[in-house]
N, C-alpha and C positions, 0 to 999 in steps of 0.2 A: 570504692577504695579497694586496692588488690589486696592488703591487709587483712580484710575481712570475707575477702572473695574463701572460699571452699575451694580442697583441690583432693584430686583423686589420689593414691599412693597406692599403687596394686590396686586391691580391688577394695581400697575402703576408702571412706570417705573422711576427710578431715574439715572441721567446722572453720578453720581458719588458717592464715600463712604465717602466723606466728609459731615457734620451738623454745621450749626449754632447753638448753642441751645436758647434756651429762658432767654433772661438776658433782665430785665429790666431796660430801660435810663432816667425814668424821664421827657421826651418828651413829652408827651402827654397837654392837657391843658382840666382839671377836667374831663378827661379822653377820652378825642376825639381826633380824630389823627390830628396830628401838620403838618405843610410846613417840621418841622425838623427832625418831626420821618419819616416820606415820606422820605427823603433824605439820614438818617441813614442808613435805608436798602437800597435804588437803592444802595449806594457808597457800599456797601458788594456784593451785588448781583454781581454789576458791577467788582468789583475790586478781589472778588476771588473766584465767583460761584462754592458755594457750591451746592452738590447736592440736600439738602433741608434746607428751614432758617423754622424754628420755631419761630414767631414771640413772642415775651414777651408774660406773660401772664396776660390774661382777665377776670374780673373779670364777673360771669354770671347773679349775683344779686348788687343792692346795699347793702345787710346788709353782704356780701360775700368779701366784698374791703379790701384787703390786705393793702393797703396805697391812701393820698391823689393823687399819681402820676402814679398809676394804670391806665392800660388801658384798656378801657370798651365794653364790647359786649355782655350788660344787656336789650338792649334795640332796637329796629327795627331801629332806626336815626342813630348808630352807622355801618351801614352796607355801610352807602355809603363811610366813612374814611376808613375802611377796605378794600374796593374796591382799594382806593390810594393804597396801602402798599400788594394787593396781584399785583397789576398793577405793582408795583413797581421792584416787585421781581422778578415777570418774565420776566423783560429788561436783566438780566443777565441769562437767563433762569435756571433760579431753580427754585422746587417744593416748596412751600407756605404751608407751617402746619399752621394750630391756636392753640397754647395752653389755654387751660378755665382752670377754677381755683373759688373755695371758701376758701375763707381762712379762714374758724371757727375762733376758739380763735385766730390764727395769723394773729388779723388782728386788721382793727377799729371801725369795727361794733361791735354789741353786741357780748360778747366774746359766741358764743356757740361750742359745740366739743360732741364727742361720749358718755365724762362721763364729770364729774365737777370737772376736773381734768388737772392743768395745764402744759405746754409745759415744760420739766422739765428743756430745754436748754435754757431757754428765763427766764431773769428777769422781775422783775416791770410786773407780771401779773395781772389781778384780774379774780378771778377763773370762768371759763366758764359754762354756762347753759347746762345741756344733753339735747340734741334733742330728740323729741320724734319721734313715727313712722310716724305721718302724715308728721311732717316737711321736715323728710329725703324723703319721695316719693316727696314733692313739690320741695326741693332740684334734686333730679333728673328730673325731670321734664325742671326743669330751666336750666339746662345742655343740655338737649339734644333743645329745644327750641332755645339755645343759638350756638349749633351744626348747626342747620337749619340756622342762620345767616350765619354764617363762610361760610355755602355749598354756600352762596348767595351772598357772598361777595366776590368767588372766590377759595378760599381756597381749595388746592386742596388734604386737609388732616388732619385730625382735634385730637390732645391730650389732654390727660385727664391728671390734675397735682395731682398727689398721692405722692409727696414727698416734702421734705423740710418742712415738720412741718406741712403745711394746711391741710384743714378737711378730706379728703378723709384719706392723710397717718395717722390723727390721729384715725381714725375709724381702722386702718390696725396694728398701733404698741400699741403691748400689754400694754405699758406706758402711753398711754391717753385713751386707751379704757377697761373701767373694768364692760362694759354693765352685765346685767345677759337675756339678750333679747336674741333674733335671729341675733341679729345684734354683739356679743360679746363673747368671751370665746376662741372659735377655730378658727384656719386661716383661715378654711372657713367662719365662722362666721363673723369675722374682716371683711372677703374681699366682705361680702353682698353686704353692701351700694356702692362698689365699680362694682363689678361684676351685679346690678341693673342696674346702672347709663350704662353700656356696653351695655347694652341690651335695653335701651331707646333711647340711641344715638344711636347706630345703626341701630336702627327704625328706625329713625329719617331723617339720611343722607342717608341709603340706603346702598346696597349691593358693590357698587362699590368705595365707596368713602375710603380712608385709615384707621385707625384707629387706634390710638396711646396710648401707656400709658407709661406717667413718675412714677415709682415704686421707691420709698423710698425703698431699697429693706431689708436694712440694719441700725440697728438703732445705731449699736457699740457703745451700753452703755450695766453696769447690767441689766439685765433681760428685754431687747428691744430686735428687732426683729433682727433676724440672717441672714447670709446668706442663711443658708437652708430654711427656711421660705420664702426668694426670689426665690429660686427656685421654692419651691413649689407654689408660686402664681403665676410663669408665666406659669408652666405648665397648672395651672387653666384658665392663663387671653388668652394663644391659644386656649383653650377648648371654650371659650366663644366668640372668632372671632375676637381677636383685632388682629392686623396686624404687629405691632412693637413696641418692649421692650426697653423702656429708660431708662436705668437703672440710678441710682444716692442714695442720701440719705437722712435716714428720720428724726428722731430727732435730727439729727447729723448737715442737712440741706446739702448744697452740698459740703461741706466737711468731709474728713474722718481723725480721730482722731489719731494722731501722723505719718501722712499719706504724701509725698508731692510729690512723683512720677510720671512721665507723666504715665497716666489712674491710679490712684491709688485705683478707684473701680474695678479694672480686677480681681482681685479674685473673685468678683462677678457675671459678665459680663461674664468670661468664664463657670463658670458650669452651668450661665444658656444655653448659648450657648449650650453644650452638651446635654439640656436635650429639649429643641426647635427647634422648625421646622421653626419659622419667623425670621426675623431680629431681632442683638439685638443691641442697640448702647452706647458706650461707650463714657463720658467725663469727665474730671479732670484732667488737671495739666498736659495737651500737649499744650508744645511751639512753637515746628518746625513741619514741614512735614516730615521730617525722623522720628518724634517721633510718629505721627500717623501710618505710613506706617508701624513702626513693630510690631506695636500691633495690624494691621490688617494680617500682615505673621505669628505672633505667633498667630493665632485664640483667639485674648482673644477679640473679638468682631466682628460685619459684619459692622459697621458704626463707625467712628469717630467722634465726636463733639470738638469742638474749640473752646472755651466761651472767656474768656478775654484777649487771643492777637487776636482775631476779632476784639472784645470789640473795642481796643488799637488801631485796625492798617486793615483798608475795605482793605487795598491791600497782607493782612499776606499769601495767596495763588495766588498772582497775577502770573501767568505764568503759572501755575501747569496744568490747564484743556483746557486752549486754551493760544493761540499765542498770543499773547501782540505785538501791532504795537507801 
């Protein structure tokens, strides 16, 4: 069964093709880790060890905070809670990703973004500040700084959040980015500030460590970004050493529009599959384990993700990987 088959990711080995992904619980308290987020994960870990949990995502700066209830790894204090929760994960022995995250204009800080140009899915905006060039290198900067946490807190693989609306995806979808810079115009343009930030963190962590990317890949509005535009960025983001493609959505956020299918991104997920040589992982709108399994037989991905019947239920794989006494 591919399910349970092992797959390489960089240079480590992952016990299974099952993903937690990153869904945020509101646990945390003003963004340091709780007794309850500790416990959220062990009971997943424990209950149906996946091959790797992607912990929620982190917010790398304060002016970068997605919400009050975000969790934080802006700061060196925050490495020792991190420690609980990569501790945690590997009681059920799974590999520990840290997802980082700025969330530009989607968020509560000052609303800034690529152009002065708001999230065109999101109400009750007020229109975002355009970054300029110094800010975006400090921005990377504090990425990959925040990357050096995560290596020190355990984490044994670190993603870059480029979907769901926040700053990276809105630097990448042609709908919030109307730069006339270096940073703006062409996909490769778009994916600068993304493909910088790669090459900072990878400095950063080093050669051995994983590296990940959630790619909004797809914005499924007029004139947002396409599927082919996903492909073509992931064949850019293997060029530049990331190690696994998360596929998901951008303006769209991680649902896809008139969409409710288990993997309803697969039309995505498979042609980049065919055009890549790393991992690529697929999640939305898988129930069961038979619903994962044949979308790992029909190749429309190398990884499955499982977000809200995990969410719902630490035991929704309980048996699957090991023997339950």
């Amino acid at each position: 069964m591919l399910l349970e088959q092992e797959i390489r990711v960089g240079k480590l080995t992952v016990s299974n093709r099952l993903v937690m992904p990153p869904m945020q619980t509101n646990k945390t308290n003003g963004g340091r880790v709780t007794d309850a987020l500790v416990e959220y994960y062990r009971d997943r870990a424990l209950g149906s060890r996946p091959g790797i949990i992607i912990t929620e995502h982190s917010f790398i700066m304060p002016s970068g905070r997605a919400n009050e209830r975000q969790l934080s790894i802006a700061s060196d204090d925050m490495i020792a809670g991190h420690k609980r929760l990569t501790d945690a994960i590997r009681e059920g022995g799974c590999t520990a990703f840290a997802q980082l995250n700025h969330a530009g204009s989607n968020g509560v800080g000052e609303p800034v973004s690529a152009s002065g140009v708001n999230i065109p899915t999101k109400k009750l905006q007020k229109r975002p500040r355009e970054l300029t060039v110094d800010e975006i290198v400090s921005i990377e900067d504090a990425f990959a700084t925040a990357a050096e946490r995560a290596v020190k807190a355990g984490y044994d693989g670190v993603e870059l959040h480029c979907a769901h609306a926040y700053l990276l995806n809105q630097f990448y979808s042609p709908l919030t980015n109307k730069r006339r810079d270096a940073y703006g115009g062409t996909l490769e343009n778009r994916l600068r500030f993304l493909i910088e930030t790669v090459a900072r963190v990878r400095q950063a962590i080093g050669p051995d460590v994983p590296l990940a990317v959630r790619l909004g890949g797809a914005d499924y509005l007029p004139r947002g970004s396409k599927e082919e535009d996903a492909v073509k960025a992931a064949v850019i983001l293997e060029n530049a050493d990331v190690d696994l493609l998360d596929i998901s959505g951008g303006m769209c956020f991680y649902m896809r529009p008139g969409h409710a299918e288990p993997g309803f991104f697969s039309s995505m997920t498979e042609k980049i599959k065919a055009k890549t040589h790393i991992p690529v992982l697929l999640t939305g709108g898988v129930k069961t384990v038979d619903e994962a399994r044949k979308l790992l037989e029909e190749e429309k991905a190398d990884l499955i993700g499982v977000g809200r019947a995990l969410l719902k239920d630490a035991n929704w794989a309980v048996g699957v990987f090991t023997k339950q006494e």
